[in-house]
MARZALUM-959252 format. One record per residue: x, y, z of N, C-alpha, C, O in turn; residue number from 0. Coordinates in steps of 0.05 Angstrom, whole numbers, plus 32768, in hexadecimal, padded with zeros to 4 digits. Example, Ala and Ser with C-alpha at 12.3 -4.5 7.8 and 13.67 -1.06 7.14 Angstrom:
2
nX_nY_nZ_caX_caY_caZ_cX_cY_cZ_oX_oY_oZ_num
8108_7F8E_809C_80F6_7FA6_809C_8108_7FBE_809C_811D_7FBE_80A9_0
8101_7FD3_808E_8111_7FEB_808F_8102_8001_809D_810C_8017_80A1_1
END
This chain:
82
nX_nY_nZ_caX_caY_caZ_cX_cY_cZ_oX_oY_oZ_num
80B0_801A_80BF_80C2_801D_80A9_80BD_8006_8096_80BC_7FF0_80A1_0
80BB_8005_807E_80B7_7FF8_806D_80CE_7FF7_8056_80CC_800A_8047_1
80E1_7FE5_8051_80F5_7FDE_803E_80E8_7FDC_8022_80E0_7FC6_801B_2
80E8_7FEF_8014_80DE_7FEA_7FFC_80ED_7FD8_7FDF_80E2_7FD1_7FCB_3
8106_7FD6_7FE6_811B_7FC3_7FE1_811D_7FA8_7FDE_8126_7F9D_7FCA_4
8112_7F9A_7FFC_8111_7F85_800C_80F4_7F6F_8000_80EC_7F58_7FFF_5
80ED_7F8A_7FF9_80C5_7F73_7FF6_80C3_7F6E_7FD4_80CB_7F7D_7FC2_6
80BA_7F5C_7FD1_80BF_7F4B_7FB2_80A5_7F68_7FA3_8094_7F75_7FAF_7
80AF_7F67_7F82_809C_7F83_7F7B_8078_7F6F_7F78_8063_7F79_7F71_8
807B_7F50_7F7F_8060_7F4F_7F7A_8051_7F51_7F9E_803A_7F4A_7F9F_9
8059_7F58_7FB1_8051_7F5D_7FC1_804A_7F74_7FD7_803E_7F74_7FEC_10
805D_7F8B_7FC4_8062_7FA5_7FD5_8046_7FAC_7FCE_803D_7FB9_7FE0_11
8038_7FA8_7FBF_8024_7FBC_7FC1_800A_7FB5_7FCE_7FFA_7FC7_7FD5_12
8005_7F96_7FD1_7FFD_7F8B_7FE3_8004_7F92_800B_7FF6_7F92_801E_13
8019_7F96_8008_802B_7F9D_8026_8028_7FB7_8028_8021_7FBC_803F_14
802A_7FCB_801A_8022_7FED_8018_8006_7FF0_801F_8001_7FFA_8035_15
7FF7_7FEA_8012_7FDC_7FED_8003_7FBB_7FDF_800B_7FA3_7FE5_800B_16
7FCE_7FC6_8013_7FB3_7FA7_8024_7FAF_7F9D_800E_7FC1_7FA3_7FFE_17
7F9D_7F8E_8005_7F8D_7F7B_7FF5_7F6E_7F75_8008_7F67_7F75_8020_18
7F63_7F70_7FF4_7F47_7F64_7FF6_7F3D_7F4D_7FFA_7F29_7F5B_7FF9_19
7F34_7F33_7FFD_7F3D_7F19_7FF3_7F27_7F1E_7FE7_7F13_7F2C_7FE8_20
7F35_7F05_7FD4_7F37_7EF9_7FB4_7F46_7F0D_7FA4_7F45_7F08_7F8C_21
7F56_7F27_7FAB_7F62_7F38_7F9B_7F78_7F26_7F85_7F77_7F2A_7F6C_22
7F88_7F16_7F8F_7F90_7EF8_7F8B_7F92_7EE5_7F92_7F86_7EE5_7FA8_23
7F9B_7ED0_7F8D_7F99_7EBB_7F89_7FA0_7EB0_7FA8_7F92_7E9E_7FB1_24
7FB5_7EBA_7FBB_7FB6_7EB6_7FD0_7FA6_7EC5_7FE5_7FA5_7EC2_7FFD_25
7F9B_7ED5_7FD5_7F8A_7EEE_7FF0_7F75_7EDD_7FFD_7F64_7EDA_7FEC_26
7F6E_7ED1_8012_7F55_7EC9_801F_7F49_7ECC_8027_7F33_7EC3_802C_27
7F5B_7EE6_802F_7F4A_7EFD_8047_7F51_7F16_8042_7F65_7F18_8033_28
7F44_7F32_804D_7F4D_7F45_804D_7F60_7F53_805F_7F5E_7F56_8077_29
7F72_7F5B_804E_7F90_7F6A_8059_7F92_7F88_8063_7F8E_7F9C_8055_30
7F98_7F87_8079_7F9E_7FA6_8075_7FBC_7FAD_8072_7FCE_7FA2_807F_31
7FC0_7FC2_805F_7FE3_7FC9_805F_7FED_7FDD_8068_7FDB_7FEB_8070_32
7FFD_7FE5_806B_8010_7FF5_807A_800E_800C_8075_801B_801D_8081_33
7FFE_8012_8063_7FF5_8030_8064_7FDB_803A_8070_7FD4_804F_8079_34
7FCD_801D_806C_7FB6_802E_807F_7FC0_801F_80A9_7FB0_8025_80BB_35
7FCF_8015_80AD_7FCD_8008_80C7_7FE2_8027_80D6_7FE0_8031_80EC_36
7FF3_802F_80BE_7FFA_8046_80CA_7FEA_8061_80CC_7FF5_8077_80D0_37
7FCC_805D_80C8_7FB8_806F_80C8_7FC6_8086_80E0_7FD4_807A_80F1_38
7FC4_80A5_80E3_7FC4_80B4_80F8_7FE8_80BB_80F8_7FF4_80D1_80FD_39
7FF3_80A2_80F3_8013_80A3_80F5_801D_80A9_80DF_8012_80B8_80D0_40
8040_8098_80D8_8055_80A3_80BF_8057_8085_80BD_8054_8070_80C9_41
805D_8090_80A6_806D_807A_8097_8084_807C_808B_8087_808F_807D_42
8099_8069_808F_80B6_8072_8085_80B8_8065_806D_80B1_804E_8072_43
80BF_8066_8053_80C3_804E_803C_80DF_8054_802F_80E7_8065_801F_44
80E9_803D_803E_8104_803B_8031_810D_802D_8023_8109_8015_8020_45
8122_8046_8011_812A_802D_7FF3_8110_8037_7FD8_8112_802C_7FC2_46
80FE_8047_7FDC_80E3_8053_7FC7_80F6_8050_7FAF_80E8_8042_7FA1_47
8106_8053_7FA5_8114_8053_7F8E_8115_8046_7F88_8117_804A_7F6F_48
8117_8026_7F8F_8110_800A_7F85_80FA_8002_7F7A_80F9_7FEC_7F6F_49
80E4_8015_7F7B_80CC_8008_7F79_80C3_800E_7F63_80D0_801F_7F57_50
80AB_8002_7F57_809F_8009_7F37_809E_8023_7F36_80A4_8031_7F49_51
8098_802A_7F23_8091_804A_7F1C_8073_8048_7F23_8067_8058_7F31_52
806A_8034_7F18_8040_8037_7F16_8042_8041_7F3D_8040_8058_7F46_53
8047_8026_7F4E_804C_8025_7F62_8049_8041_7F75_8038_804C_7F83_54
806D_804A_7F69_8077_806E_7F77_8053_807B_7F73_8045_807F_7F86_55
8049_8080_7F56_8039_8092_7F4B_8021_808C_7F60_8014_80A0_7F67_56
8019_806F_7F6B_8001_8071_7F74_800F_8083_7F95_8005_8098_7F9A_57
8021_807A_7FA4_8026_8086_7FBA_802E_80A1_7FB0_8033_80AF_7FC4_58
8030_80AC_7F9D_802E_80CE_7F9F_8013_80CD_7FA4_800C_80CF_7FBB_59
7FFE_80CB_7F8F_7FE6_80C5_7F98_7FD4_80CD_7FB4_7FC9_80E2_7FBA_60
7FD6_80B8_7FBF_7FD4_80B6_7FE1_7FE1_80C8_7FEC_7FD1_80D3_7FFC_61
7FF5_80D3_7FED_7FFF_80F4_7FF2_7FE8_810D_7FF0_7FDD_8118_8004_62
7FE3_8112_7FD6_7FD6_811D_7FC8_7FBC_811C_7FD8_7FB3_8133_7FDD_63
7FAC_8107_7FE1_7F8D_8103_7FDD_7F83_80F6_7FFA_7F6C_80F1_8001_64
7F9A_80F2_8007_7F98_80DA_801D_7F80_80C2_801F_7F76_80B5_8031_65
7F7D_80C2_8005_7F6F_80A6_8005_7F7D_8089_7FF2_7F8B_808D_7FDE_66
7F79_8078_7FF9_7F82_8066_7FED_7F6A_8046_7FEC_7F55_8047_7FF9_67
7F6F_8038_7FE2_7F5D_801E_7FD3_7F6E_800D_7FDB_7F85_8014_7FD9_68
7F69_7FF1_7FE8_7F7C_7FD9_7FE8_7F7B_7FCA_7FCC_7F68_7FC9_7FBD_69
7F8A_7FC3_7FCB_7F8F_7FA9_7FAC_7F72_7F95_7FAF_7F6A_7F82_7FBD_70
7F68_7FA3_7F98_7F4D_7F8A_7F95_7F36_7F9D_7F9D_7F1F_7F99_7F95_71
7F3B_7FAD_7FA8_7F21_7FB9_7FB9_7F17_7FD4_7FA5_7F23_7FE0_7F93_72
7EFD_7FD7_7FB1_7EEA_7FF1_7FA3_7EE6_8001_7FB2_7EE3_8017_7FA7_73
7EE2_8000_7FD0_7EE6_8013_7FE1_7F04_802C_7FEC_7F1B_802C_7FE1_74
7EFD_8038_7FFD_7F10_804E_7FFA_7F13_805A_8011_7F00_8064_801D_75
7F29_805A_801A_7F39_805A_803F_7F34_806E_803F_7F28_8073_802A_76
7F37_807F_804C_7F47_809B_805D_7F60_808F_806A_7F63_807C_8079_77
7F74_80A2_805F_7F84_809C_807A_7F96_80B5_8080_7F9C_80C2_806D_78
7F9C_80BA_808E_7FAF_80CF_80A2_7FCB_80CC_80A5_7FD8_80C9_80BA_79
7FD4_80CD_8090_7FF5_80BA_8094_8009_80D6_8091_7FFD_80EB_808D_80
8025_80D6_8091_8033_80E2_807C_804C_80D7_8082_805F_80DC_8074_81
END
């Protein structure tokens, strides 16, 4: 379950999504996020109404296509979620 409420808006998408490092300024390394670690499984996101609109639009997205990109990155997951 993920509090979408709870997590500051410059980091949810980093925490959703992963990062790459050097994506910013703290990235060192590469992240994986909670959408792909729940590969095969669900994900619960609570509180989605809090969150940016850009944000909501990319997780319709990932619905849609089941692929997703981490923050910074050029490559492209698969993942199995819902």
């Amino acid at each position: 379950m993920v509090n979408c409420a709870a997590l500051a808006e410059e980091l949810i998408a980093s925490e959703l999504f992963g990062h790459e490092k050097g994506a910013f300024t703290a990235a060192h390394q590469r992240k994986q996020g909670k959408l792909e670690l729940a590969n095969g499984g669900t994900v619960f996101l609570d509180e989605i109404g809090e969150m940016q609109p850009l944000l909501r639009t990319k997780l319709l997205g990932l619905c849609k296509s089941t692929r997703l990109n981490g923050w910074g990155g050029t490559s492209t997951i698969e993942v199995d979620i819902r």
